[in-house]
C-alpha positions in Angstrom: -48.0 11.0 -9.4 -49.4 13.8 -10.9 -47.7 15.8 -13.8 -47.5 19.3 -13.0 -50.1 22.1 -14.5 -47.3 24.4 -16.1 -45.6 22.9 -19.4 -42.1 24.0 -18.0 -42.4 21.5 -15.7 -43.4 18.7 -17.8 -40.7 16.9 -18.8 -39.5 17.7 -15.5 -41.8 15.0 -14.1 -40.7 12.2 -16.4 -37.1 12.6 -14.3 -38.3 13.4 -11.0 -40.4 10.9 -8.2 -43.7 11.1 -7.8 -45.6 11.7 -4.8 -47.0 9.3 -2.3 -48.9 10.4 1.0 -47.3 7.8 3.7 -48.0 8.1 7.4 -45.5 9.3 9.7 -45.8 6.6 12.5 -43.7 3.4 12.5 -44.9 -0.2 13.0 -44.2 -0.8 17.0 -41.5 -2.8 17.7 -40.7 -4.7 20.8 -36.7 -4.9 20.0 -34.6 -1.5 19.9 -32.8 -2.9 16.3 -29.7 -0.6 17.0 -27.3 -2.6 18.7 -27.9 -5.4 16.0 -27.5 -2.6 13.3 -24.3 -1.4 14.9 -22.9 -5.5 14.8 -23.9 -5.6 11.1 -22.4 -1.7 10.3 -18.9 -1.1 9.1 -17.8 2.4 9.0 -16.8 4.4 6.1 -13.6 6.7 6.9 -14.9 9.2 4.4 -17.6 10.1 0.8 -14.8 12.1 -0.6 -12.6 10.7 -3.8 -9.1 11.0 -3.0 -7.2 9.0 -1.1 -7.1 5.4 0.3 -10.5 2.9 -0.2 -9.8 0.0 2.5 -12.6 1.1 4.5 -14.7 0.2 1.5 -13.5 -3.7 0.8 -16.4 -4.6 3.2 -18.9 -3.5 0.5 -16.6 -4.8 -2.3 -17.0 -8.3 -0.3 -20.6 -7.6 -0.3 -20.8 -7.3 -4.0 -19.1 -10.2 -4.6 -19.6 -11.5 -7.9 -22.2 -9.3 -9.3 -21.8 -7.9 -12.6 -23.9 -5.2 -11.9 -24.3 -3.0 -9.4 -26.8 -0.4 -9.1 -25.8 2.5 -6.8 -28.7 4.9 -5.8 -29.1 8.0 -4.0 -31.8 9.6 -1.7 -31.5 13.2 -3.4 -30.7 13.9 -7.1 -28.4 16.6 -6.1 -26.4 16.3 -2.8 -22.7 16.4 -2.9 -22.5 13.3 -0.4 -23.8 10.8 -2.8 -22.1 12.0 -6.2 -18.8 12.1 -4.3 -19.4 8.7 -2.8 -20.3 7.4 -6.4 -16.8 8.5 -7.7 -15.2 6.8 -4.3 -17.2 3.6 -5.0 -16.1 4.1 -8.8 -12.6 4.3 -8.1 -12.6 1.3 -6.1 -14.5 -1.4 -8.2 -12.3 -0.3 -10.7 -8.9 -0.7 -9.1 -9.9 -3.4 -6.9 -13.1 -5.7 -8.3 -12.5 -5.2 -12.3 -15.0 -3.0 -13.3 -14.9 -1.1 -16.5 -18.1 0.9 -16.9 -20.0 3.6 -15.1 -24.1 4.2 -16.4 -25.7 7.0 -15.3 -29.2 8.1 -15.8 -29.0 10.5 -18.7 -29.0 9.9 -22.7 -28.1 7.1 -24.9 -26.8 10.4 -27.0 -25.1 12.1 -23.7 -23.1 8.9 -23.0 -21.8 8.7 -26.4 -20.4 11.8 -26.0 -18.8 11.1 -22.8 -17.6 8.3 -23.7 -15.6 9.9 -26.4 -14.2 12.4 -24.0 -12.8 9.8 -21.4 -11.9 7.0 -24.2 -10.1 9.5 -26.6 -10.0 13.0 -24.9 -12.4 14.2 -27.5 -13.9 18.0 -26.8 -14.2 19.8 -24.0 -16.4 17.9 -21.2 -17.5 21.0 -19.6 -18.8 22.2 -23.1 -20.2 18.5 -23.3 -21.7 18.9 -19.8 -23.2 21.9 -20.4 -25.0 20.9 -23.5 -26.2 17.8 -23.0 -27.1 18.0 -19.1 -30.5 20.4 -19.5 -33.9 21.1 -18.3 -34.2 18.1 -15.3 -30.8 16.9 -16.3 -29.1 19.7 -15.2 -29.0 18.5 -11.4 -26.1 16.2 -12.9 -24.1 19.5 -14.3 -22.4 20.0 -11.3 -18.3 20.0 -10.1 -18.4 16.5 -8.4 -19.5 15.0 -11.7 -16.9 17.0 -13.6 -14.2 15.1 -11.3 -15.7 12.0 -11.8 -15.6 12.3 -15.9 -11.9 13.7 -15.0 -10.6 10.7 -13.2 -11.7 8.4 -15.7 -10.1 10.5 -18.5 -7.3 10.3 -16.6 -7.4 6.6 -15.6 -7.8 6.3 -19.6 -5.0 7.9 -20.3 -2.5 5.5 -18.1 -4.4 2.3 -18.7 -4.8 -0.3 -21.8 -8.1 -1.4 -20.1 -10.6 1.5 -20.8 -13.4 2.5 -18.6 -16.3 3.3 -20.2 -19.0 5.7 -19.5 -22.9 4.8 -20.5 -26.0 6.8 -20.9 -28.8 4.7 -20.3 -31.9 6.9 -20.5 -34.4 7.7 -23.2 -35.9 11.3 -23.2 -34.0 12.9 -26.4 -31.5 11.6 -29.3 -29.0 13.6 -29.9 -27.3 13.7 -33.7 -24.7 10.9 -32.4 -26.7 7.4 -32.5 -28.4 9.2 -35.5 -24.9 9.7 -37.6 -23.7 6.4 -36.3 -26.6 4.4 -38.0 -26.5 6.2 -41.4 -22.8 5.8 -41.4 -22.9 2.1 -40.8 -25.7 2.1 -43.5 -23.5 4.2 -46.3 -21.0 1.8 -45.7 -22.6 -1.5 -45.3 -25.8 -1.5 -46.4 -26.1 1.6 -49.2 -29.3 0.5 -50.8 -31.1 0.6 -47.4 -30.1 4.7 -47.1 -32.6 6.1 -48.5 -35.5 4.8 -46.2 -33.8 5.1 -43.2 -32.9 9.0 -44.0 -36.5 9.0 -44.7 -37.9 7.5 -41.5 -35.7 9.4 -39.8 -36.7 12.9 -41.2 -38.5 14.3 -38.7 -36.7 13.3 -35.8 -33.1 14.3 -36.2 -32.3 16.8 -34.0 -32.6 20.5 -35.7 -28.8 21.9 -35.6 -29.4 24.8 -32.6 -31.8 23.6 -30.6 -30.8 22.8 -27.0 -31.5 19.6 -26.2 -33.7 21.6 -23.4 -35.6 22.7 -26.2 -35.8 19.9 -28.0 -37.5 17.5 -25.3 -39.9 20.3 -24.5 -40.9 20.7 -28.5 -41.6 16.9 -28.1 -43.9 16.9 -25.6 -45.8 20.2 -27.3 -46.2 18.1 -30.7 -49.3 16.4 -31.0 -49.7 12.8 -29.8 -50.8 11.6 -33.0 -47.5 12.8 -34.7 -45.5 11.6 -32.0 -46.8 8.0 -32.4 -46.3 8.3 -36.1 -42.7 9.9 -35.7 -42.2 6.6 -32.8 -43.8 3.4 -35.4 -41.0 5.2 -38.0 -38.0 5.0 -35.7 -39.3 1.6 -34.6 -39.3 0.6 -38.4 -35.8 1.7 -38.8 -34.5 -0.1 -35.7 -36.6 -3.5 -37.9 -34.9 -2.6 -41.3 -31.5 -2.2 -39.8 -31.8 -5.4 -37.4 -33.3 -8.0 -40.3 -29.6 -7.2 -42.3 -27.3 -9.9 -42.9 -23.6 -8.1 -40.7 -21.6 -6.9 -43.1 -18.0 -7.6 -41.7 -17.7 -7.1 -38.3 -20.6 -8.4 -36.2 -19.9 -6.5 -33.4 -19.9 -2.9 -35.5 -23.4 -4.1 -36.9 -24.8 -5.2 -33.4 -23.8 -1.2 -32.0 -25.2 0.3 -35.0 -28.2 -1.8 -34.3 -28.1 -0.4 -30.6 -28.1 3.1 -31.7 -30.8 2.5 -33.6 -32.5 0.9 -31.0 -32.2 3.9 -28.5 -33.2 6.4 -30.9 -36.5 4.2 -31.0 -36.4 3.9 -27.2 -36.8 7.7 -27.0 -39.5 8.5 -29.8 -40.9 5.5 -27.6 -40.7 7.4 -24.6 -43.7 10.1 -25.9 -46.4 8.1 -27.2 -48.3 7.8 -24.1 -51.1 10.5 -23.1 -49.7 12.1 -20.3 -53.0 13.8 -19.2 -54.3 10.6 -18.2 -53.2 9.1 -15.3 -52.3 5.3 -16.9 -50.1 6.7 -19.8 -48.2 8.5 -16.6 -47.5 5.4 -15.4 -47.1 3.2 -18.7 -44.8 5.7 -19.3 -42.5 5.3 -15.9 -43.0 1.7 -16.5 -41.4 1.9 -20.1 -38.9 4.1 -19.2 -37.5 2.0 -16.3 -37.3 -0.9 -18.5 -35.3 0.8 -20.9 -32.8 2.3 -18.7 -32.6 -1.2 -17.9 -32.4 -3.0 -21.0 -29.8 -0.3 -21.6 -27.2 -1.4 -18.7 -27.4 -5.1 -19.3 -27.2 -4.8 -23.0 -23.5 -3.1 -22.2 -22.4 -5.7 -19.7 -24.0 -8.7 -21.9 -22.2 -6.9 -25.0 -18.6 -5.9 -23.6 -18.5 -8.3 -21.3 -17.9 -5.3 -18.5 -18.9 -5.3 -14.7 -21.2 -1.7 -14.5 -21.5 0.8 -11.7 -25.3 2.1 -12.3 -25.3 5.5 -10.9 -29.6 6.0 -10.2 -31.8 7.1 -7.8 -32.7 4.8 -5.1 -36.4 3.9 -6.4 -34.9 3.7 -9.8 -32.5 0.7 -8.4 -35.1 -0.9 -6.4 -36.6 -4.4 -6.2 -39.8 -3.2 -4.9 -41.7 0.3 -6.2 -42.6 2.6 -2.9 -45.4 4.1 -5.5 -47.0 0.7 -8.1 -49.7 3.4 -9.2 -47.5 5.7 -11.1 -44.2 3.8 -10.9 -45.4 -0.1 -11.6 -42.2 -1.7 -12.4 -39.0 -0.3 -11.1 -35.3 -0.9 -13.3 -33.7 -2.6 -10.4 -36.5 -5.2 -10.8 -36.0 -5.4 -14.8 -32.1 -5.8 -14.0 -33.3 -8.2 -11.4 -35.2 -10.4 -13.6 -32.0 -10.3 -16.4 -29.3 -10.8 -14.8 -30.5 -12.9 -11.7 -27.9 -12.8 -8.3 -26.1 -11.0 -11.4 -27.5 -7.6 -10.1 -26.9 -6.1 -6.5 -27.8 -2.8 -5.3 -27.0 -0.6 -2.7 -29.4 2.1 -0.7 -28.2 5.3 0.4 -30.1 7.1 3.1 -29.2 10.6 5.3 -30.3 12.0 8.6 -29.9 15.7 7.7 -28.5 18.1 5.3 -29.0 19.8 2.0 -29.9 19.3 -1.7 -30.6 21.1 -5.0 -34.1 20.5 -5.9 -36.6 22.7 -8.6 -39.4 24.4 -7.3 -42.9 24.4 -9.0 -41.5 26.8 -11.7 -38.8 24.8 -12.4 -36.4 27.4 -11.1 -33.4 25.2 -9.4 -33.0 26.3 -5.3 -31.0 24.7 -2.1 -33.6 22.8 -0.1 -32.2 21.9 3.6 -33.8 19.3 5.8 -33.5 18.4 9.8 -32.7 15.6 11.6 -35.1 13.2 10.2 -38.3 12.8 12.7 -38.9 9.4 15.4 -40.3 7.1 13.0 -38.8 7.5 9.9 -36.1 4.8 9.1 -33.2 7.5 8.9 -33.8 8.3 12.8 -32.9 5.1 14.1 -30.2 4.2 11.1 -28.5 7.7 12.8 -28.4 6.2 15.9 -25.7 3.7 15.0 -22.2 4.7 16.4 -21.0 5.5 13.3 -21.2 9.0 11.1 -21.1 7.3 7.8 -21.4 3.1 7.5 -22.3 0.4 5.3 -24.1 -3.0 6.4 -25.3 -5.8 4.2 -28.8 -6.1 4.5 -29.1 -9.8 3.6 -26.7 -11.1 6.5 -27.7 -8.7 9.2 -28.6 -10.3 12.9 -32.2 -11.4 13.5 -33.1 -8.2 15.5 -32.0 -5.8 12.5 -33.4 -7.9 9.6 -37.0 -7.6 11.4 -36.4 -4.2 11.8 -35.3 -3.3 8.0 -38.4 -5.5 6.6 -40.9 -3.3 8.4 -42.4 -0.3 5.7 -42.0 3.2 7.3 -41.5 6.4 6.3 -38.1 7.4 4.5 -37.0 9.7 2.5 -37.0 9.9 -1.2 -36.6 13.0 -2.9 -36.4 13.2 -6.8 -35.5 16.4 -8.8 -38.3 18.5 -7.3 -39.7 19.5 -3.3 -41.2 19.6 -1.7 -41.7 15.7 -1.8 -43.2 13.6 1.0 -41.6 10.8 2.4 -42.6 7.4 1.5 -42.8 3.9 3.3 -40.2 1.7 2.3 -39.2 -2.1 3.9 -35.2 -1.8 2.7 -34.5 -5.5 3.3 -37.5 -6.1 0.6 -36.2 -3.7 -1.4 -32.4 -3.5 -1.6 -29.2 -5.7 -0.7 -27.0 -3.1 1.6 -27.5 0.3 2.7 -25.3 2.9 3.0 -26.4 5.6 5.7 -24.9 8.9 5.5 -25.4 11.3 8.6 -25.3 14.5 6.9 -25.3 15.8 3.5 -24.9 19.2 1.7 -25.9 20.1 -1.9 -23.7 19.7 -4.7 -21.8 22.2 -6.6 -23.8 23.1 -9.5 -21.5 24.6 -12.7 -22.7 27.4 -15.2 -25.9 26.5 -16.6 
């Protein structure tokens, strides 16, 4: 991948996919795969929220046991997939025990959240609005809003809380910051002063948008940022070598937020003119988001619905030169049979997507061409389905091994498509037939 030329667009490319020329012809088969496909499918009655889920036991069967799930999506902003998340959401919930949803924003944004739909504390659209910027704003939109609602509201009438996790690392809010020096004062008052000190240039300055912020990071010299990254990274030390004070799990969150406000000053110490810190960086950043989700379950205990984009799920990177290591592989080599995940593809339809000047815009796409994976998934008897990957007949499991071109669009297009063997890369697929972009709210 190459980072765009114009600094709006920088950070921009730490969220998005990079691209990958692929060719547009499929390996020949001898087998038409779609009647095994169609064995193996089970439709879906619907993507939308409200209303029964029995038409999605077959993929809570397929699940089984795992204690995390990673959900993806083929487009960072179609109303489809973030509808379908809440659906699947709802479900694991009610039916399979689940009791927290990570999504790829902040460590900072999820504490937020997490407030709102624990306690009911501040507005969420405010929260939204603030702490969804720059790339993040492709997950400001309505569909999310009613997801953050229905938890709220699930909250509100249950003892057993649902949690919601930010699992990214690209700025710290003053949350994780207050929650360490709070612990400190109370805990551990001699060690204050240092950590106020370490932590000096780093807090966030009160209004700046986090939009802001991020992009005043990647302006500062590298030099300064790797100083600014070996002090948080000193902090997390001092705070982790303490004897708990009282409760141990109080210390071992403080130590967390810590932690993730070192993850992020982590996150700019690579050159990103040179094509190796690009990908050092992905590579880092995947592993975090990863070391994020399971440090939740392995803490609370809680079954997690990842909420990602599909590479960012995977087993198997569809671009090893600027993507080497992918978080579904991290999860993978944590958590064992542990982690599932689930692909989401579509045939045609619509997405918001930023162009090269980071202005956001509806992109739509036809029927995908002969060739690409989604045109023969579309030719299964079904609108919408779900098949398990792992279990499908002979004819379709020789047919999802093969690499070919599918698509994978990030948070800017144009993007071209890249060759991807599912079976390699994922557990079950959900295949979508059409899509249309998701309700963006006030910026």
């Amino acid at each position: 991948m190459a980072f765009p030329r114009r600094p709006a667009l920088l950070l921009a490319a730490l969220l998005t996919l990079g691209s990958l020329t692929a060719a547009n012809t499929a390996t020949a088969t001898t087998t038409d795969p779609v009647p095994a496909l169609t064995r193996a499918a089970h439709p879906l009655r619907t993507t939308e929220p409200t209303g029964p889920t029995g038409d999605l036991r077959p993929l809570g069967r397929m699940i089984g046991d795992a204690k995390v799930v990673g959900l993806g999506e083929a487009t960072h902003s179609s109303h489809e997939f973030f509808a379908n998340k809440h659906r699947v959401l709802r479900h694991l919930v009610e039916e399979k025990g689940f009791t927290a949803f990570a999504l790829e924003a902040n460590w900072s944004s999820g504490l937020r959240i997490d407030d709102y739909v624990v306690h009911g504390k501040g507005d969420i659209r405010k929260i939204m609005r603030e702490e969804f910027q720059d790339a993040y704003r492709l997950w400001n939109t309505r569909e999310y809003l009613d997801l953050i609602e229905w938890m709220r509201t699930y909250n509100a009438q249950h003892s057993r809380k649902v949690h919601f996790v930010g699992n990214d690392a690209a700025y710290a809010g003053p949350e994780p910051f207050d929650r360490v020096t709070d612990y400190v004062r109370a805990h551990h008052p001699a060690l204050l002063p240092r950590l106020t000190e370490l932590y000096r240039a780093q807090r966030p300055v009160p209004g700046v948008s986090v939009a802001d912020a991020m992009k005043g990071m990647l302006k500062r010299p590298l030099a300064e940022r790797r100083t600014m990254a070996a002090d948080a990274r000193t902090a997390l030390d001092l705070l982790a070598g303490q004897r708990p004070d009282g409760d141990r799990r109080e210390f071992e969150l403080a130590v967390q937020h810590a932690r993730a406000i070192s993850q992020v000053a982590g996150m700019y110490v690579f050159d990103l003119d040179d094509p190796k810190g690009v990908a050092d960086c992905m590579r880092y950043r995947d592993e975090v988001m990863a070391a994020n989700t399971a440090w939740w379950h392995e803490r609370t205990g809680a079954k997690v619905l990842l909420s990602a984009h599909n590479a960012h799920v995977s087993y198997v990177t569809d671009d090893p030169g600027s993507y080497p290591k992918m978080q579904g592989a991290f999860l993978r080599d944590r958590l064992g049979r542990g982690y599932v995940n689930v692909r989401l593809t579509f045939d045609n339809g619509s997405f918001n997507a930023m162009d090269d000047a980071g202005r956001t815009r509806v992109v739509t796409l036809e029927p995908a061409p002969p060739g690409n994976n989604e045109h023969t998934l579309d030719r299964v008897p079904h609108r919408d389905y779900v098949l398990d990957m792992r279990t499908a007949p002979a004819p379709a499991r020789k047919w999802l091994e093969e690499a070919r071109p599918t698509r994978n669009i990030g948070t800017s297009y144009p993007e071209p498509d890249r060759k991807t063997a599912l079976a390699s890369s994922y557990d079950i697929l959900v295949h979508l037939h059409r899509v249309r972009a998701a309700e963006l709210l006030a910026p």
